[in-house]
Structure formats: C-alpha cells, structure tokens
ChimeraX commands (.cxc) that place a marker at each C-alpha (Angstrom):
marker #1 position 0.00,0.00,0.00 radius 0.5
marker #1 position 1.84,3.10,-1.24 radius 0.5
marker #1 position 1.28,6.50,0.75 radius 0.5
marker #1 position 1.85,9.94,-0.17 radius 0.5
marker #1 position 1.35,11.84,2.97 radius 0.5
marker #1 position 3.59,15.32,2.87 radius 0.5
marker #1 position 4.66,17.59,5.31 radius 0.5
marker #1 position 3.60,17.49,9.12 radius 0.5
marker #1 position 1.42,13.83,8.46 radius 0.5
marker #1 position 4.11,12.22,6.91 radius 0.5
marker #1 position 5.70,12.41,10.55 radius 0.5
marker #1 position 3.52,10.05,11.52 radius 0.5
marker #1 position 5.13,6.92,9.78 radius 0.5
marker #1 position 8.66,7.93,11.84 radius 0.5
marker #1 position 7.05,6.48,15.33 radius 0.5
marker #1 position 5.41,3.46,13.46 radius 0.5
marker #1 position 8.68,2.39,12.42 radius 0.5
marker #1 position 9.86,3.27,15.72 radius 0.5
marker #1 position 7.36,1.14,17.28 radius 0.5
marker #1 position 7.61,-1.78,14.93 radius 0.5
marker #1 position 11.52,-2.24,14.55 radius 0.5
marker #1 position 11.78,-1.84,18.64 radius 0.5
marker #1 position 9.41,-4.74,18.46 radius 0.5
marker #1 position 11.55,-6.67,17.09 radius 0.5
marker #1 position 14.74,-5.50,19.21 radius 0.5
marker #1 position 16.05,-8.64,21.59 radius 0.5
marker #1 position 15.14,-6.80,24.90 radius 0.5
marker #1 position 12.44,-4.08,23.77 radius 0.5
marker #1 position 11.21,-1.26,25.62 radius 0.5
marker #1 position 7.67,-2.09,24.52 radius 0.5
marker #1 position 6.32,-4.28,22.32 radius 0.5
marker #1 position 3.87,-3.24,19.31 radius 0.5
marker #1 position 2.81,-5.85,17.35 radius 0.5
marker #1 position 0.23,-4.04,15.77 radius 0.5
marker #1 position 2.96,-1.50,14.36 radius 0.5
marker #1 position 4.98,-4.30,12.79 radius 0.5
marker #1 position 1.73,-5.55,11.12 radius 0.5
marker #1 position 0.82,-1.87,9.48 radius 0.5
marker #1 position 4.20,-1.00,8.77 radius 0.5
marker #1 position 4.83,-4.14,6.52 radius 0.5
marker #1 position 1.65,-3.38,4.80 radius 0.5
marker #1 position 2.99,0.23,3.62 radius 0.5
marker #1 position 5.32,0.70,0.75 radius 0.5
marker #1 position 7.30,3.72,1.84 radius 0.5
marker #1 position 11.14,3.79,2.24 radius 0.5
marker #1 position 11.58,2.81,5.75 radius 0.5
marker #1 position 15.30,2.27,5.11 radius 0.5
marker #1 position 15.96,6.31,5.32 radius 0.5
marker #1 position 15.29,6.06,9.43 radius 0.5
marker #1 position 17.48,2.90,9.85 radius 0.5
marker #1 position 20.18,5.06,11.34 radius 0.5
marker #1 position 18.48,7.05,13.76 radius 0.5
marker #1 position 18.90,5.10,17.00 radius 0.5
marker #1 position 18.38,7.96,19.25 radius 0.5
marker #1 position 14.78,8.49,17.80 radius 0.5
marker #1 position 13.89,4.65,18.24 radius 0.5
marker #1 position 14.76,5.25,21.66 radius 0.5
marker #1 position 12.89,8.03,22.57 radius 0.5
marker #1 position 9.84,6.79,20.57 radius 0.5
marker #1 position 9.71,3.45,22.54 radius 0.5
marker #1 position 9.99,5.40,26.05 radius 0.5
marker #1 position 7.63,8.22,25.52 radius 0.5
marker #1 position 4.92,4.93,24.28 radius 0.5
marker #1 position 6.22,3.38,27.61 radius 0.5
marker #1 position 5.95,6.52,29.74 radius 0.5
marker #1 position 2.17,7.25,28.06 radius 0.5
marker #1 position 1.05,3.78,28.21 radius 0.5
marker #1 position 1.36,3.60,32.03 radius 0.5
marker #1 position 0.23,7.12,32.87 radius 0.5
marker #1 position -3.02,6.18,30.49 radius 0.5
marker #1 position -3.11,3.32,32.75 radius 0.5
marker #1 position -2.84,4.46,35.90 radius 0.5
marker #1 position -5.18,6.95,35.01 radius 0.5
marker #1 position -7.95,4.27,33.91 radius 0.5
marker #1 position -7.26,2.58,36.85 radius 0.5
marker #1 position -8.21,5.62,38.86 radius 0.5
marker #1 position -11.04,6.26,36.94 radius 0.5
marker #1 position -12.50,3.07,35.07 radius 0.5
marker #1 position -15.11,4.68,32.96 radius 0.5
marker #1 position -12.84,7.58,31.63 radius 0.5
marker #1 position -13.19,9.53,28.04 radius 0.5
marker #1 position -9.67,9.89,26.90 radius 0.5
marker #1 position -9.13,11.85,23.80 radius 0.5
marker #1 position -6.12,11.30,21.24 radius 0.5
marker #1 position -5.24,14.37,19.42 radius 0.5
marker #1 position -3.14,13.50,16.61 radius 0.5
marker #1 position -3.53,9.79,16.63 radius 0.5
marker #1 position -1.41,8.82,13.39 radius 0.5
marker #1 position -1.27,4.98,13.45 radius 0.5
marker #1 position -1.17,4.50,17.27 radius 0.5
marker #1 position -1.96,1.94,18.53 radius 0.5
marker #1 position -2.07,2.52,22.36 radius 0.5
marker #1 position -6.07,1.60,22.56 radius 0.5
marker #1 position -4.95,-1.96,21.81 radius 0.5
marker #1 position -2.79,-2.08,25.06 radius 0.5
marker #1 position -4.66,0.08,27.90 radius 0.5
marker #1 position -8.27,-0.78,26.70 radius 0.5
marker #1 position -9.94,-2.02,29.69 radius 0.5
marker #1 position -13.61,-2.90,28.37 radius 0.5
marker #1 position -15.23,0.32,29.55 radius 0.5
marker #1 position -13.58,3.78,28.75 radius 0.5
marker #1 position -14.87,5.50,25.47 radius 0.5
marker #1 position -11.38,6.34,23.51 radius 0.5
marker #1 position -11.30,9.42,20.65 radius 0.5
marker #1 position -8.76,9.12,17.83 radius 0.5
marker #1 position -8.70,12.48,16.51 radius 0.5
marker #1 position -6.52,13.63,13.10 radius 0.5
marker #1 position -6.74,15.19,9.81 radius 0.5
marker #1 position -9.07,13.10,7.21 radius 0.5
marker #1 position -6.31,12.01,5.24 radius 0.5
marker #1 position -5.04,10.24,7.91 radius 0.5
marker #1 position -7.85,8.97,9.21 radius 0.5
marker #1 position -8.52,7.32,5.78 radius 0.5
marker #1 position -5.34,5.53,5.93 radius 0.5
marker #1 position -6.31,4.61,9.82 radius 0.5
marker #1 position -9.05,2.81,8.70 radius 0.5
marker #1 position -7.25,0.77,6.19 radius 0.5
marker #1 position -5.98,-0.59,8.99 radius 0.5
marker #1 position -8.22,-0.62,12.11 radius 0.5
marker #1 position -11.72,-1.51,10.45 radius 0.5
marker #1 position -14.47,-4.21,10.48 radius 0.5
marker #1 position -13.33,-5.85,7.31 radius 0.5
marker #1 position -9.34,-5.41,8.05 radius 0.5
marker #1 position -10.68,-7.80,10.98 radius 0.5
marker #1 position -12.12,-10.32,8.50 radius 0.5
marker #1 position -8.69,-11.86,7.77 radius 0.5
marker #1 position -8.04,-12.89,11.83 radius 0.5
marker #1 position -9.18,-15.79,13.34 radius 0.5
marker #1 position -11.07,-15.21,16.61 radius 0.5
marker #1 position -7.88,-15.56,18.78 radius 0.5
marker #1 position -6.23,-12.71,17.04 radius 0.5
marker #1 position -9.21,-10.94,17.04 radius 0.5
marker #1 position -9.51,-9.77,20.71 radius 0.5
marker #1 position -6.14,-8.29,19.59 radius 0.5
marker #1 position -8.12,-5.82,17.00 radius 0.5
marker #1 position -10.26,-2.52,17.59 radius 0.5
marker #1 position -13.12,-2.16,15.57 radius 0.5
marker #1 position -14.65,0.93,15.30 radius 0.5
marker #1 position -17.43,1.30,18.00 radius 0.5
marker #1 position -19.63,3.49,20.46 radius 0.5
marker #1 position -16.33,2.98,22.63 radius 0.5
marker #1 position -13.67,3.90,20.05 radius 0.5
marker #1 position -14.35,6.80,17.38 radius 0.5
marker #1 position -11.99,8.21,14.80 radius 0.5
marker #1 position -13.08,11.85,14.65 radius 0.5
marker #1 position -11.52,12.86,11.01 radius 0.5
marker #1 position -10.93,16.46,11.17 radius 0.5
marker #1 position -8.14,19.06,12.26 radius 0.5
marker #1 position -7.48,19.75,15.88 radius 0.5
marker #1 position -8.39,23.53,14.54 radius 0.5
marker #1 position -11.68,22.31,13.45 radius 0.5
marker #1 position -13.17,22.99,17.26 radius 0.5
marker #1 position -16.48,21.43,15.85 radius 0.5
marker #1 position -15.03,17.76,16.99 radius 0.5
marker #1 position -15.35,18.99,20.67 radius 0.5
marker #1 position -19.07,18.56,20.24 radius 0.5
marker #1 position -18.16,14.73,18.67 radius 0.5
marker #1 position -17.18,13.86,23.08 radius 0.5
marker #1 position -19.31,12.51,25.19 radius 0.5
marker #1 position -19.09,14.46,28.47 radius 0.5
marker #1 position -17.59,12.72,30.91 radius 0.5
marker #1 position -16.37,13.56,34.61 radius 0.5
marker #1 position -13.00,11.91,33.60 radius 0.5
marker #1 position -11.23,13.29,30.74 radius 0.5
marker #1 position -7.67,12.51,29.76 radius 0.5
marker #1 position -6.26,14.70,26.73 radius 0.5
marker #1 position -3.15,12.66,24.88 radius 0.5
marker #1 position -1.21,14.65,22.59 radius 0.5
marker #1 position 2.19,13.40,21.53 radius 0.5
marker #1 position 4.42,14.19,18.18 radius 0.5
marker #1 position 1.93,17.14,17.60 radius 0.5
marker #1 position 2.47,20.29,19.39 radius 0.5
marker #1 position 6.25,21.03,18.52 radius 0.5
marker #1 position 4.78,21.50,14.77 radius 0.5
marker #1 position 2.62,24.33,15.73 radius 0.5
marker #1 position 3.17,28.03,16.57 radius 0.5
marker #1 position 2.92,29.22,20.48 radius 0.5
marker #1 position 0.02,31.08,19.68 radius 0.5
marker #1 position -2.10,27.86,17.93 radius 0.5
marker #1 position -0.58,26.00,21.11 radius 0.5
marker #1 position -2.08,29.10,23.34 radius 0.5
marker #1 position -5.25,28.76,21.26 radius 0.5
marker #1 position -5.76,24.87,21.59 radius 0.5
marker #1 position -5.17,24.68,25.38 radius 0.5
marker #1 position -7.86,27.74,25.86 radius 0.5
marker #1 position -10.40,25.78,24.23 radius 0.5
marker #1 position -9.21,22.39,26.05 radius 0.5
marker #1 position -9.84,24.34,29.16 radius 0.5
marker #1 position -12.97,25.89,28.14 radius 0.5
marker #1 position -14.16,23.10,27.21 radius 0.5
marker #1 position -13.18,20.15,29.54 radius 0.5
marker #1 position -12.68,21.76,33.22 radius 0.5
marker #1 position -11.14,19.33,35.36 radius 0.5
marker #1 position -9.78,17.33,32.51 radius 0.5
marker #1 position -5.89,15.91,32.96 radius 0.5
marker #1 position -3.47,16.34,29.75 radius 0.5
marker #1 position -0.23,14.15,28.91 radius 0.5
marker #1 position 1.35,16.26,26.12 radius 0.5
marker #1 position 4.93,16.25,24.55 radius 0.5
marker #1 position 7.39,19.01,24.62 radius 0.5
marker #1 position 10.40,19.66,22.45 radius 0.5
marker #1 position 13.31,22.14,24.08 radius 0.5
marker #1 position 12.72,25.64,22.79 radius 0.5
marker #1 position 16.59,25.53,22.20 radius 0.5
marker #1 position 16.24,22.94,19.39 radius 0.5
marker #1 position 12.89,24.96,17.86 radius 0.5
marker #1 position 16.01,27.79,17.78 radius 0.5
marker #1 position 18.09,25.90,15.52 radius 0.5
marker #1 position 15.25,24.55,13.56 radius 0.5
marker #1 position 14.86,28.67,12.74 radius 0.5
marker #1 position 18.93,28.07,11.68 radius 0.5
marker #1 position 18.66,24.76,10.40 radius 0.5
marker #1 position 15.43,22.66,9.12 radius 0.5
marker #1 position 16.01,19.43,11.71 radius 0.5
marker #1 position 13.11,17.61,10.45 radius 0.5
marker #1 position 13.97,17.84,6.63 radius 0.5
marker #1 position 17.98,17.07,7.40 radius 0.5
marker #1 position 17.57,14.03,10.30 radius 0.5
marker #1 position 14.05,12.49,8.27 radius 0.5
marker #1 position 13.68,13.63,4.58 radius 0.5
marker #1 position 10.02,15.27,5.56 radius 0.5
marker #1 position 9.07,18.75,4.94 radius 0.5
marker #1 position 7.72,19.89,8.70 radius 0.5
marker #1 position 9.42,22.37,10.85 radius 0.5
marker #1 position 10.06,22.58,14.72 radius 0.5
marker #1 position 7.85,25.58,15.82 radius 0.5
marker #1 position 7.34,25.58,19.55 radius 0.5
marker #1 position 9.45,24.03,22.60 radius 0.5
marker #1 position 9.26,24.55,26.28 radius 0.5
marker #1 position 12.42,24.62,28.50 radius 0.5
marker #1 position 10.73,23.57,31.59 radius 0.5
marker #1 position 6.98,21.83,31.75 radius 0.5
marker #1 position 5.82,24.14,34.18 radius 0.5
marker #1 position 6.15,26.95,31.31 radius 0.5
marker #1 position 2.83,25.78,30.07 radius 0.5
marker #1 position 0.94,27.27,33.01 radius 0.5
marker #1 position 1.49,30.69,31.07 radius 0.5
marker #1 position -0.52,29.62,28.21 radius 0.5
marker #1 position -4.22,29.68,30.26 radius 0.5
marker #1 position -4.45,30.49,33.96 radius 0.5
marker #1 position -7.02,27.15,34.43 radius 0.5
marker #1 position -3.76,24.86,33.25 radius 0.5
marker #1 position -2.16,23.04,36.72 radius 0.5
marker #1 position 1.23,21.98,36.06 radius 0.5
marker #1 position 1.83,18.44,37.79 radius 0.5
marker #1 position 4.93,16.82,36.81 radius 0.5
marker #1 position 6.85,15.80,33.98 radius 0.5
marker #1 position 8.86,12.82,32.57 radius 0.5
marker #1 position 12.59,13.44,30.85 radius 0.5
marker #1 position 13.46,10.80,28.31 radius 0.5
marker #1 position 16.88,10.43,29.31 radius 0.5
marker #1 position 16.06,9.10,32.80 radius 0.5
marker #1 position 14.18,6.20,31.25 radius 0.5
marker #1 position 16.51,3.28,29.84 radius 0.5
marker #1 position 19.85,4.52,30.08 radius 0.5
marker #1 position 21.93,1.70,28.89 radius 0.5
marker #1 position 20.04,2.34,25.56 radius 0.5
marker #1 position 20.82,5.69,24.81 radius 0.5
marker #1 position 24.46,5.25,24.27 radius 0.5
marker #1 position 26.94,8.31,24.76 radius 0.5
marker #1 position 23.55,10.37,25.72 radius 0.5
marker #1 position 23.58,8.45,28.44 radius 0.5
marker #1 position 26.43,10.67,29.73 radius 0.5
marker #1 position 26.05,13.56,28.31 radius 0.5
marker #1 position 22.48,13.94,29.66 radius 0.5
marker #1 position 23.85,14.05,33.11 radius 0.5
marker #1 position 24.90,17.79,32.12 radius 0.5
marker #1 position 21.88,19.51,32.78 radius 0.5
marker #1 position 22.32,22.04,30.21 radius 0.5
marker #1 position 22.50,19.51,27.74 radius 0.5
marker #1 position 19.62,17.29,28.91 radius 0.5
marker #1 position 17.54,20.83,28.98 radius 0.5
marker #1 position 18.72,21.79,25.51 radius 0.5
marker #1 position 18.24,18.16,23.62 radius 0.5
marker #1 position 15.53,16.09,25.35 radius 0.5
marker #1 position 12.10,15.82,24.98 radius 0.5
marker #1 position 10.03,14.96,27.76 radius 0.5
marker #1 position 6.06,14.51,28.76 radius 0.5
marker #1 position 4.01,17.06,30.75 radius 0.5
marker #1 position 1.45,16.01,32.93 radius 0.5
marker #1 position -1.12,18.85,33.02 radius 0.5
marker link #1:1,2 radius 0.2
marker link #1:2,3 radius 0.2
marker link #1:3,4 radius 0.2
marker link #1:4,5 radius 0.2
marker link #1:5,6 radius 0.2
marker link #1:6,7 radius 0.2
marker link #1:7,8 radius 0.2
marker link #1:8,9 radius 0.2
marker link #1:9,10 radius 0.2
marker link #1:10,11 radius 0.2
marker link #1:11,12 radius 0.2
marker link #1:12,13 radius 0.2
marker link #1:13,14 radius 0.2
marker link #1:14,15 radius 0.2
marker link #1:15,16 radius 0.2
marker link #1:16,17 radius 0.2
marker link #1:17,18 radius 0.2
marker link #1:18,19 radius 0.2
marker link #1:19,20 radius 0.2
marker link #1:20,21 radius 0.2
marker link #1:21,22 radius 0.2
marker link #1:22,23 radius 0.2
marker link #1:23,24 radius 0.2
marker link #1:24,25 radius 0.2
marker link #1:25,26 radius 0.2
marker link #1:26,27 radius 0.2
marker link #1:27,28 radius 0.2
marker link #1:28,29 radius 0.2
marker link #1:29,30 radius 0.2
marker link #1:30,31 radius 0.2
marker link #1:31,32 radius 0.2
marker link #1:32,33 radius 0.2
marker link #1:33,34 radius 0.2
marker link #1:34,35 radius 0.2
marker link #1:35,36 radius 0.2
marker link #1:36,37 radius 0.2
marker link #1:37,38 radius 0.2
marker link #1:38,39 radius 0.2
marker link #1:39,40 radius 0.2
marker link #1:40,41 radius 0.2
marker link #1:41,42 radius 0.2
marker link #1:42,43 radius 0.2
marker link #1:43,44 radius 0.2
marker link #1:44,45 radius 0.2
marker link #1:45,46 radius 0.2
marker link #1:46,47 radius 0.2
marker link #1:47,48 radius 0.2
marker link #1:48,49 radius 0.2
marker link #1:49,50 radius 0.2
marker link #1:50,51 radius 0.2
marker link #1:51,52 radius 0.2
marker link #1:52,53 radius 0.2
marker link #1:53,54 radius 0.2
marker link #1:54,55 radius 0.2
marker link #1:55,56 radius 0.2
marker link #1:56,57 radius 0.2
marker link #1:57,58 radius 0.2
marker link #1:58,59 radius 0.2
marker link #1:59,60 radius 0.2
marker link #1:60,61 radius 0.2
marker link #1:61,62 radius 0.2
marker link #1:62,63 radius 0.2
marker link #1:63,64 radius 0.2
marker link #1:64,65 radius 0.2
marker link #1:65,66 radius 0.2
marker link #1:66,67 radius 0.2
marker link #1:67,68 radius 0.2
marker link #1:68,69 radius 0.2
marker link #1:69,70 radius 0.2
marker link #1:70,71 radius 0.2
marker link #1:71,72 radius 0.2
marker link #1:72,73 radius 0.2
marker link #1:73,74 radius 0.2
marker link #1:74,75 radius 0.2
marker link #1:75,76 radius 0.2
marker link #1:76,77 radius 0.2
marker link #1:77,78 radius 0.2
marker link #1:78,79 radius 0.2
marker link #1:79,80 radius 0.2
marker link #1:80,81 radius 0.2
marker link #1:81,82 radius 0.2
marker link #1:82,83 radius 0.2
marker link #1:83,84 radius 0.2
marker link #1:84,85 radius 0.2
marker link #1:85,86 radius 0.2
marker link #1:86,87 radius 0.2
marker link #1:87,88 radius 0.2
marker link #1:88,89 radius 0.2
marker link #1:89,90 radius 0.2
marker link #1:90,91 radius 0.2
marker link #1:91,92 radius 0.2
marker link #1:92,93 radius 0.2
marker link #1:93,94 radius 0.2
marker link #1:94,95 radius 0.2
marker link #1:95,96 radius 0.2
marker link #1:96,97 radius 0.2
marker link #1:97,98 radius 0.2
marker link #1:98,99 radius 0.2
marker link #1:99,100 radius 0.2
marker link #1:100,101 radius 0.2
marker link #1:101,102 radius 0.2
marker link #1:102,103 radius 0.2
marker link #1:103,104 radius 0.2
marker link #1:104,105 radius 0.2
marker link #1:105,106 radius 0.2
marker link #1:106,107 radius 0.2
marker link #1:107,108 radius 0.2
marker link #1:108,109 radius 0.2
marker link #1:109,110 radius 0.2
marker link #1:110,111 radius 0.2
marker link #1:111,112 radius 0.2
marker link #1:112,113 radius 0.2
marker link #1:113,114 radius 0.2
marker link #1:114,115 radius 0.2
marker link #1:115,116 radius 0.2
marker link #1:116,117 radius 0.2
marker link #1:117,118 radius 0.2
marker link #1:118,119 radius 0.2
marker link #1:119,120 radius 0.2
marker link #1:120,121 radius 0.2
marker link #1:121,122 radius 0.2
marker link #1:122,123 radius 0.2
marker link #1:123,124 radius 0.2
marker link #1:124,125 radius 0.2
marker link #1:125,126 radius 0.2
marker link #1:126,127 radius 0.2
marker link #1:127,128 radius 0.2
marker link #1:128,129 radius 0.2
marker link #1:129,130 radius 0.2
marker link #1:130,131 radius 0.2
marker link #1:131,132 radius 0.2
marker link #1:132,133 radius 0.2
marker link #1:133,134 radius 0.2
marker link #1:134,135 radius 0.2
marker link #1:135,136 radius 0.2
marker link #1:136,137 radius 0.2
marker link #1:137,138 radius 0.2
marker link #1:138,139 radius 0.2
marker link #1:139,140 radius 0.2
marker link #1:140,141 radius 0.2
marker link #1:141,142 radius 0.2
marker link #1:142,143 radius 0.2
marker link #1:143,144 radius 0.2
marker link #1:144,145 radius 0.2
marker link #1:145,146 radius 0.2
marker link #1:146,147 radius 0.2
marker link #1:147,148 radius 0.2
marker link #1:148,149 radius 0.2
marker link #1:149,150 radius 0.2
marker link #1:150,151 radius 0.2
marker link #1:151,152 radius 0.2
marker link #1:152,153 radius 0.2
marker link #1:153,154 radius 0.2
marker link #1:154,155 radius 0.2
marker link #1:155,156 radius 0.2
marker link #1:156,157 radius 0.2
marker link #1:157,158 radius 0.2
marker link #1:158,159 radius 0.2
marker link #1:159,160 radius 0.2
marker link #1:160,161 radius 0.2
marker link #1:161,162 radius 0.2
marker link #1:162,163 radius 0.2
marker link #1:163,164 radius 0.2
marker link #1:164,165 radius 0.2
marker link #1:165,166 radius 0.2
marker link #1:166,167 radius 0.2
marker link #1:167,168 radius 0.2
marker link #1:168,169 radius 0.2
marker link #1:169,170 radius 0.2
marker link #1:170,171 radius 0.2
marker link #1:171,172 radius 0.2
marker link #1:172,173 radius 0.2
marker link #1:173,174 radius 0.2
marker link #1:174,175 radius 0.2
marker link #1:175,176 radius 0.2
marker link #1:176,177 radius 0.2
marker link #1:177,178 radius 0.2
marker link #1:178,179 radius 0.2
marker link #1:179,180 radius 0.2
marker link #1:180,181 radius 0.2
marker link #1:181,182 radius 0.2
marker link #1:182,183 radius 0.2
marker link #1:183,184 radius 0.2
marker link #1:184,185 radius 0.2
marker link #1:185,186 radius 0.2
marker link #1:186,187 radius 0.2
marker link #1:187,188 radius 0.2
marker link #1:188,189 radius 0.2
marker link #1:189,190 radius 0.2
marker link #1:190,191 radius 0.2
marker link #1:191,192 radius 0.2
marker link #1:192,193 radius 0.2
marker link #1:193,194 radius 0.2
marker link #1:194,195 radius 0.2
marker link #1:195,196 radius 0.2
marker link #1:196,197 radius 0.2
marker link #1:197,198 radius 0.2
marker link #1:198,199 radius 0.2
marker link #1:199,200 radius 0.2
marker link #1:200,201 radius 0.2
marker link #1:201,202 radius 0.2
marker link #1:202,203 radius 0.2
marker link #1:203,204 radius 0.2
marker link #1:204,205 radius 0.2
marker link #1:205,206 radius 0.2
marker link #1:206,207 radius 0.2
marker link #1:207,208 radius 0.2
marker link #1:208,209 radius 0.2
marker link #1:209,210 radius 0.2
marker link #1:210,211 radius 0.2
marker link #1:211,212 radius 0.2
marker link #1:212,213 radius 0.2
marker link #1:213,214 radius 0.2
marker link #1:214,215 radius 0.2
marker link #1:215,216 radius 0.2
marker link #1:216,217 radius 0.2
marker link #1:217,218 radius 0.2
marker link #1:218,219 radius 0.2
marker link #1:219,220 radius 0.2
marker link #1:220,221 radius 0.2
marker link #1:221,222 radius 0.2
marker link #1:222,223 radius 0.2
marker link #1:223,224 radius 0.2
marker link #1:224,225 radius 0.2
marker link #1:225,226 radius 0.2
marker link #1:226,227 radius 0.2
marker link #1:227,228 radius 0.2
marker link #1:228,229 radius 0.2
marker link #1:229,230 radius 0.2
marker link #1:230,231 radius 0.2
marker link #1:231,232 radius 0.2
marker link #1:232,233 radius 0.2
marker link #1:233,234 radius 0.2
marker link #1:234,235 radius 0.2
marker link #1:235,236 radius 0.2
marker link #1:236,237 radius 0.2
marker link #1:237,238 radius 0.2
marker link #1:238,239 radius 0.2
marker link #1:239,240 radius 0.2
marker link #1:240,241 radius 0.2
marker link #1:241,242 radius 0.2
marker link #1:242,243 radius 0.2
marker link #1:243,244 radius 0.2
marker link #1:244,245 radius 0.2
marker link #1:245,246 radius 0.2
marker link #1:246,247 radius 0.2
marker link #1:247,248 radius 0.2
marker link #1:248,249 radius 0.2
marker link #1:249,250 radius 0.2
marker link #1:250,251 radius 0.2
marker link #1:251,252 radius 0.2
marker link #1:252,253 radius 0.2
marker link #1:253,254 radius 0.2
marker link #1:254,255 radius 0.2
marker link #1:255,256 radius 0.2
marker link #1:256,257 radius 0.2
marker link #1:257,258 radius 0.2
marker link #1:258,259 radius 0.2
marker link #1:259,260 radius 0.2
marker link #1:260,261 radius 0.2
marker link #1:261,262 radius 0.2
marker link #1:262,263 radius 0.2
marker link #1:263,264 radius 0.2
marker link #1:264,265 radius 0.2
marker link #1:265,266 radius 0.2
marker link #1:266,267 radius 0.2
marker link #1:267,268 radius 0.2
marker link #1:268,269 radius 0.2
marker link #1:269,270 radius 0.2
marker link #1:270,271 radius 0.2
marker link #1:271,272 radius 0.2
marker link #1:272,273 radius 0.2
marker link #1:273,274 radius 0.2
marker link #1:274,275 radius 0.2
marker link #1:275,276 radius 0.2
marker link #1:276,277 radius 0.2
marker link #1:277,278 radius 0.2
marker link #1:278,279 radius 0.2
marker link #1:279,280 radius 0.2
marker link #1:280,281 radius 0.2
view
C-alpha cells in the first residue's frame, strides 16, 4: 500500500517504524505488534530512518511513559473519556483498553482514511477469533473523529464525561505558540477538570530549527520545529485554568540504551537543551 502523505502527516510513519523495529529489538522497551503488522503493509522507504537510533529510543519510552500514565489513570477512573489528538497509526487503545472507557482518535481526514485501512471491520475479517480480541473495531467505545485539531467542531463529537484525559504526543512542537495558546484555551474551556499528557520539544532545538530545518535534514520530511518549552511548568502561562503536575525526561528512562547520551544527559544544560520529555497537566 503506497502513501503519499507530505509535510507534518508524513511524521507520523517515523514512530510506526519506531514502534515496529523496537518490536523486534532482543530486549524491547515495549512491544507493538500491531505497528509491525501496518508497517509491513505500507510501501514507503523505511530504510531512510534505519540510522536514527536515538529516535527509536525516545519513541519506545515516551509509548512506555504514556502507556502507564493512560493506565494508571484508567485505573483511577474506570469509565474515563480519553481523547487522542493527533492519533497517526497509534496503537495505544490496543494495550490500555480495559472494556469500559470511550477512547477518541482524533486527526486530519487524510489520515484517518489511511487509519481505517488498517483498524476496520473488514481489516478484521482476515483474523481468526484468537487474534481478534487483539483488533479494535470501530465502535460506540472507540471513534476516529476525522478532522483538524483547529476544526473545534469535533469537541461537540465527546461525550461528556467527569473523567477526561487529553493525549497529545508528536503534535504540538509542529505548531506556533500562539495555535498551542489557542488549543489549550479551548481544552480548558471546554473540559474543566480534565488531565493532559502532552509532549514538549526544548525551545533551544525549535532555535536551531529557525537556523537549520532538523526535520527535513535528520528524516527527509518537509515539517518544521515551531514551539518548545524549556521547563513543563512553562505551560501554566498559556491559560491560567492549566495546573502543572509533573513531567517525565526521556533520558532518565533506559539509560543503557541511549548510548553516549547516556552521559552527556547528566549535564543539565544539555539534557535541557536536547531532550524531549512529557508534561502532565
């Protein structure tokens, strides 16, 4: 199946290959089969990201690190609404489902039409009922809402719930601090209480992305760094209802795989300047 996604959505295939060849690594992080499944499916030149070990890494611990804080979170509150803003191909549903919570894949309709090539009624025609438990299927429990985060209309698409858990990860570096500003006002607005798990870049590596174009140089894809954070409480400036609560650094998670980072990253200017990390909001 050959894609032509451009530009910001063709960042979406980097963390499925992530996902997939950690998979197969002898002692993985996490395990996706899922990925490896959708990824062999796609003709697209996987080769160009065979060389970027650092970004397997951090791919595998930020799924770790969202995984169990989607987790505990569900534990905590069984019947949650959690709401996935820029899905891609994830595939975390598969792994934290626990029968009851209603789960919202939300992205742009082009990728949402390759989603469903892959996470559909018919795609789970070809599994026998073992394998199937292993598939989502579309239901009144798990919606793919096909239409940009900017498109506030898909805020009327959520069931209101008491619990709300906002995921966003590999999204919010690509946007400007004022569409950042503009999407947490109408998060807040819209679902007080709510807790958010979002991804930050370093604002010092958006700075060389103004020098340099990262993306284009480390990936071959046309999207640009645009906003970055140097510590997660910074967010609380964006909307005075936003409670920062704590954050995870990459670099503290599995050490032994990140090589000579491993080392480095116990300069704090460098860890500050060079690793992402999640915010819990």
């Amino acid at each position: 199946m050959e894609q032509k996604l451009k530009g910001v959505p063709e960042t979406l295939l980097v963390p499925l290959w992530a996902r997939a060849t950690e998979t197969k690594h002898d002692n993985p992080i996490i395990k996706d089969e899922k990925a490896v499944e959708i990824m062999d499916q796609i003709d697209y030149d996987f080769s160009k990201f065979k060389n970027q070990e650092p970004t397997l890494v951090s791919v595998a611990v930020r799924t770790e690190l969202l995984d169990k804080a989607a987790k505990d979170f569900i534990g905590k509150y069984p019947n949650a609404a959690i709401i996935n803003i820029g899905c891609g191909l994830d595939t975390r549903f598969l792994r934290v489902d626990n029968g009851k919570i209603c789960w919202y894949d939300l992205d742009l309709p082009e990728v949402i039409n390759i989603r469903k090539q892959f996470f559909t009624v018919e795609e789970n025609q070809r599994f026998s009922e073992p394998q199937k438990s292993k598939i989502f299927e579309e239901s009144e429990r798990h919606k793919m809402i096909a239409r940009s985060v900017f498109d506030y209309s898909w805020i009327d698409d959520i069931n209101t719930n008491e619990h709300i858990l906002i995921i966003a990860e590999g999204i919010f570096m690509y946007l400007t601090e004022q569409e950042v500003k503009d999407i947490m006002d109408k998060l807040a607005a819209a679902f007080k209480g709510s807790e958010m798990l979002l991804e930050t870049t370093p604002a010092s590596l958006v700075k060389q992305n103004q020098k340099q174009d990262l993306i284009k140089d480390q990936y071959q894809i046309e999207a640009r760094l645009q906003w970055g954070i140097k510590k997660g409480k910074e967010i609380e400036k964006l909307n005075s209802q936003i409670e920062f609560i704590e954050d995870w650094h990459y670099f503290d998670y599995h050490k032994d795989r990140w090589r000579i980072i491993r080392w480095l990253s116990l300069i704090p200017t460098f860890k500050d300047r060079f690793g992402n990390r999640i915010v819990h909001l």
